[in-house]
N, C-alpha and C positions, 0 to 999 in steps of 0.2 A: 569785418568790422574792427577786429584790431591788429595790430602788427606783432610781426612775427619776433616771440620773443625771446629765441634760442642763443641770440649772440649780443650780451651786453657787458658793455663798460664795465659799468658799479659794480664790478665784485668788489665784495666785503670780508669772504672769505672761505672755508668748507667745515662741512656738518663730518666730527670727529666722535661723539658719543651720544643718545639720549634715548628714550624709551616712550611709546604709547602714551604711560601716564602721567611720567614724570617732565616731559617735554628733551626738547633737543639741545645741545652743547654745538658752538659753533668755535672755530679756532680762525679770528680774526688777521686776516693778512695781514705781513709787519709794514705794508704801507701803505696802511691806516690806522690815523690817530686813536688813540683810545677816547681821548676828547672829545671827536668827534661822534660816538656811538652814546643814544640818547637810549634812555628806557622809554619806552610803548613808540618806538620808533616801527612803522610798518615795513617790513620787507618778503621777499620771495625766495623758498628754496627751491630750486629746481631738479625736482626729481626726473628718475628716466619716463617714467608715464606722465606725473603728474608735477603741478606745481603748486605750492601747501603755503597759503599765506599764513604769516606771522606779524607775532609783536615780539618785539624787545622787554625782556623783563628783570633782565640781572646782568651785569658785567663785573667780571674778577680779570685781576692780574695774578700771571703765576710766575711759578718759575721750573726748569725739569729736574733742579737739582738747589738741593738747599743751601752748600758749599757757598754757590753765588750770592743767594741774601746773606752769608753771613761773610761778604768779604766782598760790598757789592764796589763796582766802578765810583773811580770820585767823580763830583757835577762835574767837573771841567775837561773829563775823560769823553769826550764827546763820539769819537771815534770807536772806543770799545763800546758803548752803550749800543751805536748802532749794530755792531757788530753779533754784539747779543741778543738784541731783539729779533723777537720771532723764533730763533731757536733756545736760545738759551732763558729767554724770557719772555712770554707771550702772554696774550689775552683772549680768557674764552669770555664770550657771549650766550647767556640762556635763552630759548626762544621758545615761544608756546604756538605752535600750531593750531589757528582758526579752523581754516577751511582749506580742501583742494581741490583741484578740478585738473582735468586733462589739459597737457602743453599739445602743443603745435605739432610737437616730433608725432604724433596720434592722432591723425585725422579720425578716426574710424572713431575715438572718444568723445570730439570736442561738441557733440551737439550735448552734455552731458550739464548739469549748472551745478555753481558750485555745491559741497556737499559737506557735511564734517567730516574731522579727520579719521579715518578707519585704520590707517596705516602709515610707515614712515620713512621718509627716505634713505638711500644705501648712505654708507661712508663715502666720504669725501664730495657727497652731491655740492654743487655752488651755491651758495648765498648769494643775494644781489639786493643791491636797493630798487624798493619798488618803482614802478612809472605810473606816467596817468592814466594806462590801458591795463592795467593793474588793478589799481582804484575804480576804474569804473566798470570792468567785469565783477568786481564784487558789490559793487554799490551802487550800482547804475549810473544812468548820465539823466540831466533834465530835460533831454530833448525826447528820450524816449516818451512814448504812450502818449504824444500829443501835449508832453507837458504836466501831464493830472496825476503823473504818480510819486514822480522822485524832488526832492527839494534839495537844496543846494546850502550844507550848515558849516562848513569850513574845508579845510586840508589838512592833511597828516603833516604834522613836527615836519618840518625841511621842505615840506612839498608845494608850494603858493601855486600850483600851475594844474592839480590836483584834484579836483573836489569830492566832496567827501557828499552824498546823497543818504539824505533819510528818505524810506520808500515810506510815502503820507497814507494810503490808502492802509496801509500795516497797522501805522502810529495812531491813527482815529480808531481803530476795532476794539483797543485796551484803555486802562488808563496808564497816566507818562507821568514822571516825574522830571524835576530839574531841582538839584542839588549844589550847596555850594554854602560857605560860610558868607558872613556879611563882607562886601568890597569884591566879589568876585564876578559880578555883574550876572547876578541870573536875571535880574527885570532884561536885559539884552536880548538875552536866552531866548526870555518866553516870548518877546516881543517877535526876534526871530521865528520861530515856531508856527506862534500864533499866524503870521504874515504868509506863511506857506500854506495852511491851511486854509486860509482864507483866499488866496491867490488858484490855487489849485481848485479848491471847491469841493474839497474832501471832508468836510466838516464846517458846521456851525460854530459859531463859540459865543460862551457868556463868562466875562469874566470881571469879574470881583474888585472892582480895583480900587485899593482902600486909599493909593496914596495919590489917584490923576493920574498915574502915568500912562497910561496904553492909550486913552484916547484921542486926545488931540496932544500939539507937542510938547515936549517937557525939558526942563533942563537937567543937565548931564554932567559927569565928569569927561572930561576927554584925555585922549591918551599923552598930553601933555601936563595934564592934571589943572588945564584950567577949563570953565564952563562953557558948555555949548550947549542948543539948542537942537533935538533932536524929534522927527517927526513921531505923533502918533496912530493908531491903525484907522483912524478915522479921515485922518490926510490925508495916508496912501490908499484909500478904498470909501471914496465918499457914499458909492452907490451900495454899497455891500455891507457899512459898519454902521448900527445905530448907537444913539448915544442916549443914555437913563441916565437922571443923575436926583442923588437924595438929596442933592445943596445944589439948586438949580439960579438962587443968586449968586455962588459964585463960580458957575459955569459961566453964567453971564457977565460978570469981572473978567475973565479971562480972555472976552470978547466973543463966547460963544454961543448957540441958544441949543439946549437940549431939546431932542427929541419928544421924551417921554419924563414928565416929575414921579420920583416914587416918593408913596406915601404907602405908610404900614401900621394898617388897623389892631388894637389890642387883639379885637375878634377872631385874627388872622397868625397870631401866636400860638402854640403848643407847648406843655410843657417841656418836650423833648427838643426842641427848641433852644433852649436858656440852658439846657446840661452842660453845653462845651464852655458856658459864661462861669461856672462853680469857682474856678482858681479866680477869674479875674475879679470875681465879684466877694472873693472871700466867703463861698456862701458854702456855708455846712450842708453835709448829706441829706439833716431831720427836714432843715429848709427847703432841701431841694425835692425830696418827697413831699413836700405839702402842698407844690405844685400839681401833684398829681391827685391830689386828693380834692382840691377844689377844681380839677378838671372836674373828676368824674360827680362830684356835687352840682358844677353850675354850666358845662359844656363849654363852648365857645366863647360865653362872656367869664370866663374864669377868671380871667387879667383885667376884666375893667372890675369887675365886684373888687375883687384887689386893691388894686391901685383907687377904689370912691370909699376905699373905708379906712378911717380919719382916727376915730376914737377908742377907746377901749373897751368900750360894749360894741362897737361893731367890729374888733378883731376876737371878742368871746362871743359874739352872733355866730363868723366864720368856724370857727373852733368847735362849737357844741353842732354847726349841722353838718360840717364834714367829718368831725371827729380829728384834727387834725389837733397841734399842742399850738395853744395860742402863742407861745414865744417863737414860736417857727414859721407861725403866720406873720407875725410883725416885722420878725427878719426880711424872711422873703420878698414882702412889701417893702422896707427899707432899702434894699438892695436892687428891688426893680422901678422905685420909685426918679431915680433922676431922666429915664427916656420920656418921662412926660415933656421934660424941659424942651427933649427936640423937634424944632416945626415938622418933621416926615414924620413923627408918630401921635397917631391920635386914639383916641377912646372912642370916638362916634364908629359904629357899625360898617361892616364895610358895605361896598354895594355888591346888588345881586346881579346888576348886570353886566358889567365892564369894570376892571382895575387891570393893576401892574402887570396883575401875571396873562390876562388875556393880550395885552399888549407885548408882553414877552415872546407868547407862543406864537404871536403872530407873527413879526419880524423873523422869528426863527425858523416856521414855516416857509416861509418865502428865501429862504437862504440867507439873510441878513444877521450878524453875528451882532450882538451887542455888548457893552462897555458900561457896567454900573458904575459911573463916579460915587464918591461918598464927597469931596469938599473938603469941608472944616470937618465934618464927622466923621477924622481918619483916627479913630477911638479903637482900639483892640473889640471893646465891648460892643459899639455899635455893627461895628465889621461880621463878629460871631454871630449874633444874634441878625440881622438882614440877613446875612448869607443864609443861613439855618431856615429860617422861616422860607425864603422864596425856593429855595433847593428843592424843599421836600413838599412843593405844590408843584414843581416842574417834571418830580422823579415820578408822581400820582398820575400827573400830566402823560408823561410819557409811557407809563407804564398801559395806561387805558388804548394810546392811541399805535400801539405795540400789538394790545391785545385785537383790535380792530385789523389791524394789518393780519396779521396772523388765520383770522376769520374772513376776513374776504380773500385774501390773498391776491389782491389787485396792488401793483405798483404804485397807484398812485396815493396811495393811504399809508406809503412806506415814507417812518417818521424819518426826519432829516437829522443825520448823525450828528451829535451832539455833544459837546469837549466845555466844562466847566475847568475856567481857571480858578485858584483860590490861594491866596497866598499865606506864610502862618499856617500849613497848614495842620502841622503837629496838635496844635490847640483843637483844632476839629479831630481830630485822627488819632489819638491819644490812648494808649490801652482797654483805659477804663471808659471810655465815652463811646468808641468806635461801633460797637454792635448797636449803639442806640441813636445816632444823629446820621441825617439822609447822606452826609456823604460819606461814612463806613459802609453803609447799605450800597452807594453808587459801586463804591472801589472792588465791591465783595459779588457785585450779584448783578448791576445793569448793564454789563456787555451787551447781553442779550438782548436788552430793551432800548438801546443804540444810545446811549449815554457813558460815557468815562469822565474820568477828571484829569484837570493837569495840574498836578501836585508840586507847588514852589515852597521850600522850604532850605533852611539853615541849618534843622537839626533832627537830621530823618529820624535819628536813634530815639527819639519822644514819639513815633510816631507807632500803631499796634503793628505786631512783625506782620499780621495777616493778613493786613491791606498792605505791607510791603511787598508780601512776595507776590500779587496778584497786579503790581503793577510792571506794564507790558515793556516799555520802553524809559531807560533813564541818561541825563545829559548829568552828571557830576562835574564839577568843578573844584576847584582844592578845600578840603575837609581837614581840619587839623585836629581834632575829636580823635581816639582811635574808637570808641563808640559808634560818631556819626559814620565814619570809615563802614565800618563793620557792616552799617545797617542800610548802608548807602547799597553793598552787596550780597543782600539778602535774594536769596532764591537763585543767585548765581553761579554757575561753575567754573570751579578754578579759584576761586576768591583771592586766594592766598595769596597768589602772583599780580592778581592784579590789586590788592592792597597795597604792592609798594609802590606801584603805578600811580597809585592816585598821592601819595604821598611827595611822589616827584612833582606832580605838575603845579606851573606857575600859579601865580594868585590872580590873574586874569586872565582871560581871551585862549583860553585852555581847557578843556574838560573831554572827561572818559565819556562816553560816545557807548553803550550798548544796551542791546532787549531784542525784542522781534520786529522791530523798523529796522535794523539792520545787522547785517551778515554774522557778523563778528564785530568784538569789542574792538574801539580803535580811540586813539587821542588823536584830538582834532585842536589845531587853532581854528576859531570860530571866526565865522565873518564880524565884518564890522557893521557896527549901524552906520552908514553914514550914505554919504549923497551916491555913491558906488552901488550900494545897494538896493539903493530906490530905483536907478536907474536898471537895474539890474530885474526887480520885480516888472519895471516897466515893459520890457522884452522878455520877458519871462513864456517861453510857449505856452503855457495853457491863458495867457493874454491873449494871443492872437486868437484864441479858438471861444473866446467866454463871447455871449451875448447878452442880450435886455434891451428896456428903454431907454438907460445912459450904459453910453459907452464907458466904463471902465477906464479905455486909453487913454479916452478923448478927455476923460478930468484929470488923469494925473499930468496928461503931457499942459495941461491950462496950470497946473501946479509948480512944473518943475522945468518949463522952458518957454 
């Protein structure tokens, strides 16, 4: 399967010093540029048994004698500079050891996969830049398994020829995050992501989309920094993506017809619900307890008795039967009083036979991922409070139809894995809110009940550590924060070296790459969104093998030729 990798070009240079825990010192041949050596660049030591993939994580220049810095060659000495380099003035390179596995010279090893590092290479073993049989012994390739396991998310710094595979069956079992400050394209990201999962058919997905972007196309920055037009997941997957949307006029401006209209009954609110809305709504703690206290006074119409009372003997009506403080009842009502204004929320009862959420469960059953547009109602507020409410009827959802599986234990009653996007998500995920709103619950405790989230966010460092370290897989992009930094590598080992990794990389089309979808940490340029790609998902093997009533191929190739 791959070639024999005992005699390569790329040397870079030999392993002169390093330790188990501290990692390995490499002494960079003097020809090669120092310029040329990147930090989290991947490469391979070749040891006598084994070969110990690496990252790049520090480069210094030295000298062997301090004499020379203090009496160094003039610029125009060109002749002695080279003279000295390599002996009299070298460059070591730091490298932290992933993984190894047996080389070729060991047959009697090679059925072995890779492993972590237990041990370290002799002195003077060789350094080499990696290859693409490199990369895909540790990462796979996306032909294997039919297509259904590995997805194809970029290439290593220098390597376009490369690809760098997330194993998807891994990436669905947790929840993932994708990180990255604003301009650094994580909507790309998830789009990416999302697209592999869905391609593959390793998971469902419901995602939150407060601003249009994921469903049908949207416009973009491009890499010449003027606007383009790029497709959404409902383009590339007509038969596979549904579309909900809360502004279903102007879905219809856009030239499109939703799916499914969401509307969302007071009746269908909780007070735990409106927690993660407290900052945006300015609403003090006394208020936000008062919601709890006309729960347990009025049940399920707690929010419409709220919101029909007008005067001041009916918010001291509220107050003397729940015991609550009337100025905390008026708040509250103040504060939740402007979503009456929006057409998706109403005060009339919901129904008891059919809404949003049984039309959710059902698309999702069937393997069809869906795409909440909001519209005009790309409100911080309206985003917390939907998302909140529908989450925590899908997480009840799921949990019931988990428990059913579990007691019959028949396949076909096994719920369909399931990946909530949510952008923002610090606002939900937030210290103090996290143990109480459904997705601290999801990130903390639904593995088991085949639900995770995919966590897009700006500023992981707002978000509780404890849903940090429980998430499985993360894509970082550049974090200028040393906070967001920090938190971005929470539950990681090594942090330290790769903190300055991530400090390196570009402001776009760059990110640190690790968790349990893949091997070892690695920085990847990321593919692009662009027509490459599409054609790309188009031939994508687990295409040739998907069936149904529509073909899949047979609509994109009506799309895109």
């Amino acid at each position: 399967m791959f070639e024999d990798t005992s005699f390569r070009s790329e040397h870079l240079g030999v392993i002169t010093h390093g330790s188990l825990n501290d990692g390995i010192e490499m002494k960079l041949d003097p020809g090669e540029s120092v310029e040329d050596v990147r930090a989290g660049t991947f490469v391979v030591i070749q040891g006598e048994k084994h070969d110990f993939f690496c990252m790049i994580t520090d480069v210094e220049i030295e000298a062997a004698n301090e004499q020379i810095l203090l009496n160094p060659p003039d610029p125009s000495d060109d002749l002695l500079r080279e003279v000295m380099q390599g002996s009299g003035t070298y460059v070591t390179v730091q490298l932290k050891p992933m993984l190894m596995m047996p080389n070729t010279d060991h047959p009697e090893l090679t059925d072995e996969e890779p492993t972590s590092v237990k041990t370290i290479p002799a002195h003077f073993s060789p350094v080499v830049q990696a290859e693409a049989d490199d990369v895909a012994r540790v990462f796979g390739d996306e032909a294997w398994d039919d297509g259904e396991t590995y997805f194809h998310v970029g290439h290593p710094i220098g390597m376009e020829d490369s690809p760098v595979c997330v194993d998807l069956s891994k990436f669905a079992e947790r929840s993932n995050a994708i990180f990255g400050k604003t301009g650094t394209g994580k909507t790309f990201l998830t789009r990416l992501l999302l697209a592999g999962t869905i391609r593959t058919g390793r998971a469902v997905n419901l995602v939150f989309d407060m601003h249009s972007e994921y469903g049908y196309g949207s416009q973009a920055e491009g890499e010449d920094g003027q606007a383009q037009f790029v497709k959404g997941l409902r383009d590339l997957f007509p038969s596979k993506v549904s579309l909900f949307s809360l502004d279903p006029s102007t879905t219809r401006q856009r030239g499109h017809t939703p799916d499914h209209e969401v509307h969302l009954h007071a009746d269908q609110i909780q007070p735990a619900d409106i927690l993660p809305l407290r900052d945006t709504l300015n609403l003090n703690a006394t208020a936000a307890e008062s919601s709890y206290l006309l729960r347990n006074q009025y049940g399920d119409r707690w929010l419409t008795t709220l919101l029909e009372a007008q005067s001041g003997d009916d918010f001291e009506q509220l107050a003397d039967e729940t015991g609550a403080h009337k100025s905390s009842i008026e708040a509250l009502r103040r504060k939740l009083a402007p979503f009456q204004e929006y057409d998706f929320f109403t005060t009339q009862p919901s129904p008891d036979d059919y809404d949003v959420l049984d039309a959710l469960l059902e698309n999702l059953d069937s393997g069809k991922s869906v795409i909440l547009e909001f519209g005009q109602y790309d409100d911080l507020r309206v985003y917390l409070l939907v998302a909140n409410a529908l989450t925590r009827r899908i997480r009840r959802a799921y949990e019931a139809k988990t428990n059913r599986y579990r007691q019959t234990q028949n396949e076909a009653d096994k719920p369909q894995p399931l990946m909530i996007t949510i952008e923002e998500a610090h606002k939900f995920l937030s210290p103090d809110i996290a143990n109480e709103t459904p997705f601290g619950k999801i990130a903390r405790e639904m593995r088991k009940f085949f639900v995770s989230l995919l966590v897009v966010d700006q500023r992981p460092s707002a978000i509780d550590e404890e849903v940090l370290s429980q998430i499985g897989t993360k894509m970082v992009a550049k974090l200028s924060d040393d906070k967001d930094i920090g938190a971005a590598l929470v539950g990681t080992s090594d942090a330290s070296s790769l903190r300055e990794i991530l400090a390196s990389l570009d402001a776009q089309q760059q990110a640190l790459l690790l968790g349990h979808a893949v091997p070892m940490p690695i920085v990847v340029k990321t593919r692009t969104y662009d027509q490459e790609f599409y054609d790309a998902l188009r031939n994508h093997p687990a295409a040739r093998s998907a069936d149904g009533a529509t073909d899949p191929d047979e609509e994109m190739e009506d799309l895109f030729y």
